[in-house]
Structures are given as C-alpha cells and as structure tokens.
C-alpha positions in Angstrom: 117.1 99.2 72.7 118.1 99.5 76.1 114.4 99.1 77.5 114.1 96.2 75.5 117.6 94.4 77.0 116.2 95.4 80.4 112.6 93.8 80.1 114.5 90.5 79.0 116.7 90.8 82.0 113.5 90.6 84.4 111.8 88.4 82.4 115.4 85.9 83.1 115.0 86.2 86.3 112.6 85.1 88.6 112.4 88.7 90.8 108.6 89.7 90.6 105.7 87.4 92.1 103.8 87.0 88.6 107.5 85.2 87.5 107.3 83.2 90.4 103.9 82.1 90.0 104.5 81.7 86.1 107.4 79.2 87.1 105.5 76.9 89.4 103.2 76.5 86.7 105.5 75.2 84.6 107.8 73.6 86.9 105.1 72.1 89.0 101.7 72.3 87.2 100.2 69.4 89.2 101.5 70.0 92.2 98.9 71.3 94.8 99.1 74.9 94.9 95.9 76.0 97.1 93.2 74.0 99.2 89.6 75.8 100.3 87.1 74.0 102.5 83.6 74.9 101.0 80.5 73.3 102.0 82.4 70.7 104.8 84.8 69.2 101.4 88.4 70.6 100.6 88.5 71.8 97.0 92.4 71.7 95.6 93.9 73.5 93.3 96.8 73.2 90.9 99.7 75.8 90.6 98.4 75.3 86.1 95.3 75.9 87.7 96.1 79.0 89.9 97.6 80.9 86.9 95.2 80.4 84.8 92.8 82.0 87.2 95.2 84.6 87.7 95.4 85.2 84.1 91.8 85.3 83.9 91.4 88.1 86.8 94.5 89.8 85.5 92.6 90.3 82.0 89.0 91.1 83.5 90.7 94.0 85.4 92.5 95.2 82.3 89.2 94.8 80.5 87.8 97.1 83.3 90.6 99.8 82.9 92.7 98.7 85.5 96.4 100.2 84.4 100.3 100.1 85.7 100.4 101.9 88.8 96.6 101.8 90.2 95.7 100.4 93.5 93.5 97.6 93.9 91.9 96.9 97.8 91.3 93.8 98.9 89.1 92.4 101.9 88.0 89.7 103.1 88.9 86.1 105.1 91.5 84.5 103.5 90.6 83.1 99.9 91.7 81.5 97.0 90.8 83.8 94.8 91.5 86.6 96.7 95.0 85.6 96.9 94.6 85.1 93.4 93.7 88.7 93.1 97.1 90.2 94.6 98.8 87.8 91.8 96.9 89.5 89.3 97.4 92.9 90.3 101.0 92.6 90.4 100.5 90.9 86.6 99.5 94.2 85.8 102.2 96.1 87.7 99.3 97.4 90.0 100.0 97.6 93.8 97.3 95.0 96.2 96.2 97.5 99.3 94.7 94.6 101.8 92.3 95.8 104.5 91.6 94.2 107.5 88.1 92.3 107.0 86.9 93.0 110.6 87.5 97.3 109.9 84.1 99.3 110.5 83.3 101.1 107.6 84.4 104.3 108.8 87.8 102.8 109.0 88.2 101.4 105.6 87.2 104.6 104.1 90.6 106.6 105.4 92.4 104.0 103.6 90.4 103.7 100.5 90.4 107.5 100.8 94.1 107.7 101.5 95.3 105.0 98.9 93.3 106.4 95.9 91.2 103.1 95.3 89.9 103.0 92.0 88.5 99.1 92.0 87.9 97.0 94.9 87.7 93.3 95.0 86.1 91.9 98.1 85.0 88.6 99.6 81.1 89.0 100.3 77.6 90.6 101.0 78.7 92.1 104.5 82.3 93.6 102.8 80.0 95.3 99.7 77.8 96.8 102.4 81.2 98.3 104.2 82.0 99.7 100.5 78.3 101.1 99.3 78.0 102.7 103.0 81.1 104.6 102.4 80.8 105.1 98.6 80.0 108.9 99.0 83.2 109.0 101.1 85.3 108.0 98.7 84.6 108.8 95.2 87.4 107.7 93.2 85.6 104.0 93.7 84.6 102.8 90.6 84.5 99.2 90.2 83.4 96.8 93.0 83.9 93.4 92.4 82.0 90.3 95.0 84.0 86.6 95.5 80.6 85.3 97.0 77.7 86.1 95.3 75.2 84.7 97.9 72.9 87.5 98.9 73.9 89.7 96.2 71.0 88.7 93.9 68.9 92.1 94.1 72.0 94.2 94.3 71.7 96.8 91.5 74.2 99.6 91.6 76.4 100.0 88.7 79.6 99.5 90.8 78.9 95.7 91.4 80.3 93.0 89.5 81.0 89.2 90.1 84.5 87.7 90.2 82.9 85.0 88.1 81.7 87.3 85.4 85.1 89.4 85.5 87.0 85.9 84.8 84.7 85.2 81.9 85.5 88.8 80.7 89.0 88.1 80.8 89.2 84.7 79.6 87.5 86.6 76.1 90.5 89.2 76.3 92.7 86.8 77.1 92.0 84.7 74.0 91.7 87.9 71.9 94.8 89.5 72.7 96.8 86.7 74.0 100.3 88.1 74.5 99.3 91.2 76.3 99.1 90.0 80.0 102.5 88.4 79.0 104.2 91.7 77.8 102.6 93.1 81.2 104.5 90.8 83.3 107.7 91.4 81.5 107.8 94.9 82.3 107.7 94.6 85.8 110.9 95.0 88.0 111.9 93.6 91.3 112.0 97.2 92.7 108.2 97.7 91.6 105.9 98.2 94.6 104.4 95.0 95.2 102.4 95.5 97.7 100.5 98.2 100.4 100.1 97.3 104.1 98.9 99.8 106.5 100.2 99.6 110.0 98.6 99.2 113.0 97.9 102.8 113.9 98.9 102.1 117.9 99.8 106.3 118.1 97.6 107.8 115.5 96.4 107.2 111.4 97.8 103.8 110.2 100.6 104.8 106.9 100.6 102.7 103.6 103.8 100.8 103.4 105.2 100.1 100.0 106.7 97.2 99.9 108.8 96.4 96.7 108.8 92.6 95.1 112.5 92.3 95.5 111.9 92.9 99.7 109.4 90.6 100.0 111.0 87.8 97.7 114.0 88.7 99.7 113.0 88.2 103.3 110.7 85.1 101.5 113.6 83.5 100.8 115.7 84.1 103.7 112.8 81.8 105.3 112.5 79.4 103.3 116.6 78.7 103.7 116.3 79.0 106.9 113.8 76.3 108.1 114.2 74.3 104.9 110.9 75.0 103.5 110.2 72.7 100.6 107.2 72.2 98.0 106.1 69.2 100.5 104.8 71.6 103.6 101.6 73.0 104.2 100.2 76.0 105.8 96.9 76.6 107.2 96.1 80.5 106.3 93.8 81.7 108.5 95.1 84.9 110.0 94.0 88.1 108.9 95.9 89.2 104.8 96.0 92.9 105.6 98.6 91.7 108.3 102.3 91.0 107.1 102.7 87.8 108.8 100.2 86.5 106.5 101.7 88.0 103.6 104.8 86.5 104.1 103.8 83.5 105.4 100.6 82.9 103.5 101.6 84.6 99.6 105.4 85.2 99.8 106.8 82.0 100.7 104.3 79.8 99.5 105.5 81.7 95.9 109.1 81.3 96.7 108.9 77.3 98.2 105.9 76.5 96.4 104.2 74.4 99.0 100.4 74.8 99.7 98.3 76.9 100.9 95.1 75.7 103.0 92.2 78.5 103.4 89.6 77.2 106.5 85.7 77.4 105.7 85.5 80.0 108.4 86.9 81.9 111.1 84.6 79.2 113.3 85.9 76.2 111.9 89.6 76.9 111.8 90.4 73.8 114.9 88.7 71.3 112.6 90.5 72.4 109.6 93.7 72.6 111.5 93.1 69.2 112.3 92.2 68.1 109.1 94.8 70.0 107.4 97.9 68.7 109.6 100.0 71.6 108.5 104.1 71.0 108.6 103.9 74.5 109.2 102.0 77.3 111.3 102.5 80.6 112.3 100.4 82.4 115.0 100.5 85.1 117.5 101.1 84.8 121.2 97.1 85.2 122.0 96.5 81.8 119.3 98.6 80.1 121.7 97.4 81.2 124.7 93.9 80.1 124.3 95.2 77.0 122.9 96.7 76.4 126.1 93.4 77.5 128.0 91.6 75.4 126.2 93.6 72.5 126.8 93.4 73.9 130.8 89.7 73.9 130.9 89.3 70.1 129.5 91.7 68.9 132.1 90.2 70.8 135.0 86.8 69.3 134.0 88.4 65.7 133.5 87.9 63.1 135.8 90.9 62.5 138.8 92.8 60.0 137.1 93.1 61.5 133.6 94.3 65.0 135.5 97.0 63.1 137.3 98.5 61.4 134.3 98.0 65.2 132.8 100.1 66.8 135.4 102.5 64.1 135.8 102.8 64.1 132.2 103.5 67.6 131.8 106.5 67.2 135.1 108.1 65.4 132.8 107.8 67.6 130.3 109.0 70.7 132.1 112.3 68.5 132.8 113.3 67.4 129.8 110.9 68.1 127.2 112.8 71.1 125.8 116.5 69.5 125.6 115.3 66.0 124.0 113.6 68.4 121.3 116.7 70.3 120.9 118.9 66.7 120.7 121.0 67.6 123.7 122.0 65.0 126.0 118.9 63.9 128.4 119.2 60.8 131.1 117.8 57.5 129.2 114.9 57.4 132.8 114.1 60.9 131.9 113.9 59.7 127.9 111.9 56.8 128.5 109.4 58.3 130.9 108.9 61.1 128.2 108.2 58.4 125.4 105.2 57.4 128.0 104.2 60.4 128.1 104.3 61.4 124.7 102.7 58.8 124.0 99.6 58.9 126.8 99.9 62.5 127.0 101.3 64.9 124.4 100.5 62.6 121.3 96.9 63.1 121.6 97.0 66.0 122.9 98.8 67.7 119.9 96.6 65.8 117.6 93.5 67.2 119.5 95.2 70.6 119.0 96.2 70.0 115.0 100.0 70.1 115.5 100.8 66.5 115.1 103.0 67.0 111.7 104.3 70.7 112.7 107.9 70.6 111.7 108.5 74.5 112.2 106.1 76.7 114.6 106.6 80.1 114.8 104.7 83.0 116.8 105.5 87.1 116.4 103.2 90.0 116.8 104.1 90.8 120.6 106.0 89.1 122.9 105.7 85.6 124.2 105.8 84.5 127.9 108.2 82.1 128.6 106.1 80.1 130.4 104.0 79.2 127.2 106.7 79.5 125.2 108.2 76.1 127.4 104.9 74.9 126.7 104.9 74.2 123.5 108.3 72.9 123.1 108.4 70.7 126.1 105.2 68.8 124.7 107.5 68.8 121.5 106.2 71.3 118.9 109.3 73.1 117.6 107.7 76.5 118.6 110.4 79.4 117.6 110.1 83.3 117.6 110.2 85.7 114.7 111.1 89.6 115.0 109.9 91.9 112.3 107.6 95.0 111.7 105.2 95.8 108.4 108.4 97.8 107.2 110.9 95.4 107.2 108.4 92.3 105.5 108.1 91.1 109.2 111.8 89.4 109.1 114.5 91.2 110.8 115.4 88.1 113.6 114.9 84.3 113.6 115.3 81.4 116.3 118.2 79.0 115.3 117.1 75.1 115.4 119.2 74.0 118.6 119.8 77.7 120.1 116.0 78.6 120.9 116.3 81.1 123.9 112.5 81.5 125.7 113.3 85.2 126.5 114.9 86.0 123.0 113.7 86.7 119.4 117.2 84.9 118.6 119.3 85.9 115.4 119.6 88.5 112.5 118.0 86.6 109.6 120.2 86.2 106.5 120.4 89.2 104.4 119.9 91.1 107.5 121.8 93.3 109.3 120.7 94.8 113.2 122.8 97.2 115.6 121.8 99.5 118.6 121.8 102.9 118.7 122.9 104.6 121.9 119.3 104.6 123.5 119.2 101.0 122.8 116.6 101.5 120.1 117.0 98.3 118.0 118.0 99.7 114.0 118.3 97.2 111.3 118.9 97.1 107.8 119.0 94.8 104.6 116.8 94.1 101.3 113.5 93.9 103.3 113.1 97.2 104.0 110.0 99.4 102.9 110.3 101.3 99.9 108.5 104.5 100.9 105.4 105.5 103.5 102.8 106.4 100.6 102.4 110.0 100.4 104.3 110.7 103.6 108.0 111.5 102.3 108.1 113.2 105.9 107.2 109.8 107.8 109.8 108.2 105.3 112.5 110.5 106.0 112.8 110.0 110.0 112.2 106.2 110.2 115.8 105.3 108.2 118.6 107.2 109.2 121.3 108.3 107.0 123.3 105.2 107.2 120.5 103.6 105.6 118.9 102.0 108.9 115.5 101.5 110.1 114.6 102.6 113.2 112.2 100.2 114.7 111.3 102.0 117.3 111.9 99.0 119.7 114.3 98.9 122.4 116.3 95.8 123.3 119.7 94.4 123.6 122.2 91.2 122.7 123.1 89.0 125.3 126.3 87.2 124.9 125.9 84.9 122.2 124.2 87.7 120.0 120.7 86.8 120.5 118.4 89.8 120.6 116.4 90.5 123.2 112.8 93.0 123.5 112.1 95.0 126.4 109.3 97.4 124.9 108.4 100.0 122.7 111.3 102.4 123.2 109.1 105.5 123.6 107.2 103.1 126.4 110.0 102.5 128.2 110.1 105.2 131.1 111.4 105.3 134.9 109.1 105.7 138.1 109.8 108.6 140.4 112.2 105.9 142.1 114.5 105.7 138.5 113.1 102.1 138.3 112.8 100.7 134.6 109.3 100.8 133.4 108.5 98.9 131.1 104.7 98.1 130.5 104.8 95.7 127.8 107.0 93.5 129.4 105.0 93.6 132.7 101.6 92.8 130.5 103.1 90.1 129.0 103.5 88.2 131.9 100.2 89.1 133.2 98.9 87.8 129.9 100.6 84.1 129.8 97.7 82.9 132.9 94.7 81.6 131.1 92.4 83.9 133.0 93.6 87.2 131.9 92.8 88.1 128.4 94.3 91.8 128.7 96.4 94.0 130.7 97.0 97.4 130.7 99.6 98.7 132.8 100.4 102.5 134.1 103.4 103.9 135.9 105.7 106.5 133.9 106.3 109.1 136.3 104.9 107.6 138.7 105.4 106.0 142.5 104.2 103.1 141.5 103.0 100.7 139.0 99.0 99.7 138.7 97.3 97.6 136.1 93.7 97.0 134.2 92.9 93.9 133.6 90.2 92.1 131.5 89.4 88.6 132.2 89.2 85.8 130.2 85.1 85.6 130.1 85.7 81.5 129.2 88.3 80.5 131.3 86.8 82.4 134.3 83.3 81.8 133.6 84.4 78.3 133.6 86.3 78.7 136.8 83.0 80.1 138.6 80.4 77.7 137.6 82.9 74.7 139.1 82.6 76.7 142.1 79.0 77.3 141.8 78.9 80.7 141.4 75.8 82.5 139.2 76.2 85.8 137.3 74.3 87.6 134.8 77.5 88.7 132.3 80.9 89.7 131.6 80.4 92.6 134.0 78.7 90.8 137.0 81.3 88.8 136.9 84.6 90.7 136.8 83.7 92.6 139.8 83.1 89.7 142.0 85.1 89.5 145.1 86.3 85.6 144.6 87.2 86.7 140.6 89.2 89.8 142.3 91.2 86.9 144.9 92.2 84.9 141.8 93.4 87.9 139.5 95.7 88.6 142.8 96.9 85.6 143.0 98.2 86.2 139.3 99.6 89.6 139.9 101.4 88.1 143.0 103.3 85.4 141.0 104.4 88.0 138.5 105.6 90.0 141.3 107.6 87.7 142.6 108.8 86.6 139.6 109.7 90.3 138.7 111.5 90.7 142.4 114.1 88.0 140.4 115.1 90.3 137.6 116.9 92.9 138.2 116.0 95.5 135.7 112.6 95.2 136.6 112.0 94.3 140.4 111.1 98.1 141.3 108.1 97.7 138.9 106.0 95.3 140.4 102.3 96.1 140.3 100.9 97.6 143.8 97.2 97.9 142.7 94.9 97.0 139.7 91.1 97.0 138.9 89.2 94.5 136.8 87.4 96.7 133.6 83.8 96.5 133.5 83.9 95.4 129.9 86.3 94.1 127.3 88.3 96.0 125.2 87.3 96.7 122.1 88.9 97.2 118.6 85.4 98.5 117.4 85.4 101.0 120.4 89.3 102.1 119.6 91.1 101.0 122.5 92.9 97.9 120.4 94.3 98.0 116.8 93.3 95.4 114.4 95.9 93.4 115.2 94.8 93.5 118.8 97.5 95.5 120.1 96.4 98.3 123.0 96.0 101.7 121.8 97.6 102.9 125.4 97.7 106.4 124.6 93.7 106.3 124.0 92.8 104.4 127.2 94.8 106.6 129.1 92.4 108.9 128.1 89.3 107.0 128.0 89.4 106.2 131.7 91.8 108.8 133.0 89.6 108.8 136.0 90.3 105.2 136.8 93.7 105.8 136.3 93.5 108.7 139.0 91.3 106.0 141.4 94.0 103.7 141.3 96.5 106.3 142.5 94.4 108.0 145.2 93.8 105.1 147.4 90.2 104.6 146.4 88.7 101.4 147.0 86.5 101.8 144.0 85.2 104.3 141.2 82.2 104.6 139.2 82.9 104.7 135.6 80.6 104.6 132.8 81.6 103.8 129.0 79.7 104.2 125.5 80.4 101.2 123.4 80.0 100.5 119.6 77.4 97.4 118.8 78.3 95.3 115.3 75.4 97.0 114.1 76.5 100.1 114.2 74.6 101.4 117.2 75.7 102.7 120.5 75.0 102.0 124.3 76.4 102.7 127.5 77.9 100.7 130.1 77.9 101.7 133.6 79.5 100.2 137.1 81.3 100.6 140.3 84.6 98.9 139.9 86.4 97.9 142.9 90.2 98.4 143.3 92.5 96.7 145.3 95.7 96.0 146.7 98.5 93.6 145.6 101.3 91.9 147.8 105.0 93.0 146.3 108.2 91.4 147.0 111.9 92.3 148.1 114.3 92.1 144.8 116.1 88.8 145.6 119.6 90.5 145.6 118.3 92.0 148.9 116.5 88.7 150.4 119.7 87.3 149.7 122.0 89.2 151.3 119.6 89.4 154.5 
C-alpha cells in the first residue's frame, strides 16, 4: 500500500527529468523544443515530438535488456537525439555516463571500465571505432548503438545497432505493451541518480559523480529564477555534454524553463550557427571569449586606418561608460550620446558579426576570467556575468546579481545555496545541489563533505564587503616563495592569458625565490602578428623561439607585472623569467584535461629540466618531447628554447611612499 501512495506522490510532482519532459509535452506540445542544422538547414523539433522519440529510445533499450539501475555511456558532439538518449535512460531509472567526444580510446575505456557499461549509445563512425578498439578492454559492453550511420554500411559485429532501428524496435514495444514505459517513469524518485559526470582528473583518475534529479532540478531552477529564464530564450549547445556546464545549461534548464535547445552542424560551423541562431542566452568559458576577442583584434589590425580609428575611439568610449549605462547607473547625457554613436557604428555590428546581438544573459565559468575581457564584453553591452560551481555541486554554488556585477568576483551564493570559509580560506558550501556519492569511492565521498554536511571545494577565496566571493586558486596551489610572498599560479596565468597572443601559461614558484612562467603562443594571433611584419617561418616551433616573438611575450609579462606591483597580496610574485614551449600543450599528450585545464603536477614532471633552466640562469635548454598524433602514432619534437629575463616592478605602496 505504502509503495503504491509513494509512486503517486512522484508521479504529482514534477521531481524527475522524464516528468518534466512529460509536462512540456502536454503543456507545450508545439512549442519548439530542439533545433539541429543538418545538411546547411535547421531541422525543429517539438517538445510532442521530443517525447515521443524519447519514448521510442526508452522502449528499444528496454527491448534490448536495459533495466533500473544500469549505466548507459554517451558520446559524441551535441545531438538531438543524444540528448534524447539521457531522457530515456532516466525513463528507465538508468543513470546517463557522458564521455567527452574528443577522449582517446585508452581514456574512455577507464570509464567504461570503471562505470560498468553495459550499452553504449554513440554519435558516429570515429566514436564506434573508439569503442570496438577498446572492446577487449572492457567486456561488460554489450550493446553499441550509432546516431549516424554514414560509414557504418560494412560494419558487421554483433554489438552494432542503429538508433533508427532501436526506435523502430521500441515504437513495436511501445504499442505492444503501452503502459510499461509509463509505470517506469512513475517509479522514479527525485533522489534517484540522474546522472554520471566524471571530473576533470587535474591530480590523478577522473571519479564518477552521481548526481541525483532533485540536485540538478534544484540548482536548474535556482537559474532559471534567477535570470528569468522563460520558454521564449534560446541556447546554442555546443560545448562538450560530458561537461556540467552543458548539462545544466544545455539538458537541465532547458527541462525546467522549457526554452530551446539549438545543436550546430559542427564543431567548425558553430560562428555561423551562432549567428543564425541569435541565442538570448550563452554560456562559454573564458578561452571562447578570449579568441572571440582575438578574432575581433586580428580584423581590426588588418583594417584599413580609418575603420581602426573609429574602432579604438569607439571602444574609449566604451571603457568609460560602457559598463555603468549597461548596469542603468547614472552616466553624463555627452558620454550617453557618444556611446549610441558608437553602438551604433561600432558595437552593433560588431556583436552581430560575433552572434550576440539578442544575448539577454551571458555567462562564462570553468576558470577564471580576466578583468580586462571581462570589461570587454560588458562595455560593448553584452550582459556577460560569472558563474561558480564544480561537477559536485551541478556547477551552481555562486551567481552575478544584474546591477552588482564585480569584474574580479564570482558574485553571490545562488538561491538554495549556502557558502562559508573554513579557517584556511578553503571555500565550503552546501545546499540541494550537491553530489550524491563518488561511484565506488565511499573513501573519496567521505573527505570531500565534512560532518556539517559541507562540501569542500577545494578552492580558496574570500568575501569582500558586500559578500561577493572572490577566487584566488586552487587552495592546495596556493603556496609562499622563500620570501613568504603569496603564490598563487592560477591567478598569475590568468592574467597572462587575457592578451590575445598567449594561448597558455604555466607558472612555477612554490618554494621558490622567484616566480617563472611557460608560455605557449597563440599560433593565429602571432602568426598573424609576424607576417604584418614580414617575417617567414616554417611552424609553430620556428616561430615561438624567435627573438622578435620573445620581445612581444615580454612586453606581456611586463604589463602583468606592473599590474601585480598594484595588488598587494600578490606584488612579490611577479614573474622574473619565462621560456616560450616548443610545442603546444596537449590534452592528447596529458598535459591538459578535457576541459583544457593544466595538469601542473604532470608538466612539472614532463620538463623538470626546463624548470631547473629557468632557475639556474641558463640562457637556453635543449629539450626534446614525444608527442601523440590523432592517429594514434607517436613522434618526437626536439629544440633549443631560449630563456629570458623579465623587468619587475616596486609594489606601489613603496613607489608611493618614495
């Protein structure tokens, strides 16, 4: 009796994804759910249309012997129907493990390996390749299932089956049995696992985090109330699904506001479908918006004179008053009416060129954000806003206030949510977002929520004084110089990051007498840079170690020198000397996550004896370095990297008392 009170309870309620999706349905069955470009056209479809597809995938799985508890992987670009795919999962009170598309093979089999993955539904040819490669590796695989069958014509292993002719299979169960997938959704509970993200792996394996429906729809609609979200707004969903940004921007919201969700033709076309698109909504990580803003750099440095001065006095402008008239506070009516000129000359086009003319709410998480392009953005009027979260806590722990955005700050605790410091300044939060468990890792589990109940994000930070929280670093990368100078490399790489020729920066100094710095270069914004001058080289190598590359990367590091001589936290750790790497880093080579974050502990010990260069005084160091090749083979790359010197400043407190 009492099971059967409690199923009705859920059913009442709209607490799982499948009841969400089930509503829209109803509630909006004509409304526009999800656009795909295929073939150069947009192809919509209807939130009917949606769950009847899910239905359909829901019932071929079942067919297939999927059951309550199994875990179905998922890769590929984002999809339709692969979205589709975590809806019917959850249908079937299974749990959706999403894989990063661009993972080597060797990669994806630890986590089909460590997740138990019985069935598989993947976007293509190259993703079926990944999973027959591995197939001896992981032999609980049964079932393999292909979105795109284009290639797949002389495939014959047993494995293999098309999403098409799973759909047909379950359209047949669904009309033979049609109040089973029904009873299946009713039995599922807010506090079900809803979903399986593995992090990053920045300090060793990645960990499945189980994520429950109720944390998900929670910090969903903490969102959605929060910027107003509303049926009407579209998103353009481009970045990676294994990532939770995506999944909460991309699957949970659009569930919980149900506006739509636009999937690009390609990873090459996503500027044109941004473009087309228009969203009223867009979420991206710092790097998106740093090459953005290079782009936009390297048009105007090749426009004509004129054009470049309207540009620049444009932009003055901007920097002025840009930011206050998009925050409604009180601006000069000259200042006003030059920026109308401008907007309209300047930043109209421009944001139309870059796809953001009907952004309503921008937001950008992942790592941090210089200010400098942070200003940017909202000066040129694109209400650009920071997000704090991890893959634990659904990616929402703090928001940005409309009318209180802060360029150095990740603003406020998001509804629902609560965040305090410990006594190290490691940031702890807690609230209905949090993970349910680390899959198979009780241990893991245990020592990331205290016994209050908190998460320990491992950040550290602080509030300034009207409770806006601010990042400094990873707290186990925060360390001290022999000097007892704060060190603090993410903050210092940040800033080297916001110029449009540096692409990465590694920095090194714990313990040390000094801080020093890798750096890779932007190959388009430099090459760029060298043929205006008239320069010729052969590659990405040739080129970083070339004496007028090396003057401009100074110039860089100088400017964030003296801007670090201002703040005084962190003027004893300006960078003294840096060398330019003779290749790029790599995620395929281990040096950067998926998520392109550095894997510093690895490159430390990758080229430990560049490290020791830049600390003996040498003016260079030979160095040689096997790379991966997208084929799977390997090679070696060799050179003589020069090092060099970098002008540091007196902190200002000292200039000023002078």
């Amino acid at each position: 009796m009492s099971d059967t009170t409690g199923q009705t309870a859920h059913a009442n309620t709209l607490d799982t994804f499948p009841r969400l999706l089930m509503q829209h349905a109803k509630t909006r069955p004509n409304r526009p759910a999800m656009r795909e470009k295929a073939y150069g056209i947009w192809q919509t479809h209807s939130w009917a249309e949606v769950a009847r597809n899910v239905r359909a995938i829901a019932c071929g799985l079942a067919e297939l012997g999927f059951k309550r508890g199994d875990r179905l992987a998922i890769i590929g670009d984002n999809r339709p129907r692969l979205y589709w795919s975590i809806a019917a999962c959850q249908c079937l009170g299974g749990i959706p493990v999403l894989l990063y598309q661009d993972a080597v093979a060797e990669e994806m089999a630890y986590v089909l390996q460590d997740a138990e993955i019985k069935f598989a539904v993947v976007e293509d040819q190259e993703q079926v390749d990944k999973m027959l490669e591995i197939q001896p590796d992981v032999p609980l695989l049964q079932h393999v299932i292909y979105d795109d069958a284009r290639g797949m014509r002389h495939y014959t292993q047993t494995l293999l089956l098309g999403l098409d002719e799973l759909e047909e299979m379950g359209r047949i169960h669904d009309r033979n049995q049609s109040d089973f997938l029904d009873a299946e959704i009713d039995k599922g509970s807010s506090d079900d696992i809803s979903v399986m993200l593995y992090t990053s792996g920045t300090t060793g394996k990645p960990k499945g985090v189980c994520q429950t429906h109720g944390a998900f729809i929670a910090a969903a609609r903490g969102g959605v109330q929060f910027d107003n979200l509303n049926e009407e707004d579209d998103i353009l969903s481009y970045l990676p699904m294994a990532w939770v940004g995506d999944h909460l921007f991309s699957y949970a919201q659009a569930m919980v506001a149900g506006f739509t969700i636009n999937c690009p033709e390609s990873g090459e076309t996503v500027m044109t479908d941004l473009r087309e698109i228009g969203p009223t909504y867009y979420f991206a990580p710092p790097r998106v918006f740093e090459n953005l803003l290079t782009t936009v750099m390297i048009r105007m440095e090749d426009a004509g004179w004129f054009k470049r001065k309207i540009f620049h006095y444009a932009m003055a402008v901007a920097r002025r008053c840009g930011a206050e008239i998009l925050d409604g506070k009180p601006v000069a009516s000259g200042e006003r009416l030059q920026y109308w000129l401008s907007n309209l000359l300047v930043f109209g086009p421009l944001k139309n060129v870059l796809g953001l003319s009907r952004v309503r709410v921008a937001y950008t998480a992942g790592a941090a954000i210089g200010p400098d392009l942070f200003r940017f953005y909202r000066s040129i009027g694109i209400n650009l806003k920071q997000l704090y979260g991890q893959t634990e806590t659904c990616a929402y722990v703090c928001l940005q206030p409309d009318g209180e955005i802060k360029l150095d700050s990740v603003g406020k605790p998001a509804p629902f949510v609560e965040v305090k410091l410990a006594d190290n300044g490691e940031i702890l939060v807690k609230g209905p977002m949090l993970l349910k468990a680390y899959y198979k890792r009780p241990d893991a589990t245990a020592e990331s929520i205290n016994a209050d109940g908190y998460f320990l994000t491992g950040d550290a930070g602080f509030f300034d004084q009207d409770g806006h929280l601010k990042i400094i670093d990873r707290a186990k990368d925060v360390g001290r110089l022999t000097s007892g100078a704060m060190y603090a490399p993410n903050f210092i790489e940040n800033k080297l990051k916001f110029f449009q020729h540096v692409k990465e920066a590694v920095a090194f100094g714990n313990g040390r007498d000094s801080v020093t710095a890798f750096i890779n270069i932007d190959l388009e914004a430099v090459g760029n840079w060298a043929e205006r001058k008239g320069m010729a080289y052969s590659g990405y190598t040739d080129l970083a170690q070339m004496a007028p590359v090396y003057e401009l990367i100074r110039d860089c590091i100088e400017k964030v020198n003296a801007e670090l001589a201002s703040d005084p936290m962190m003027s004893g750790s300006q960078v003294t000397r840096f060398l330019i790497l003779h290749k790029e880093l790599d995620a395929d080579d281990g040096e950067l996550t998926r998520t392109r974050k550095v894997r510093r502990n690895f490159i430390a010990e990758r080229y430990a004896v560049l490290i020791d260069a830049l600390y003996s005084g040498n003016p260079s160091q030979y160095v040689e370095t096997e790379v991966k090749y997208e084929d799977g083979r390997t090679g070696k790359i060799a050179a003589t990297l020069r090092i060099e010197d970098v002008k540091t400043f007196a902190p200002q407190a000292a200039k000023s008392a002078a």
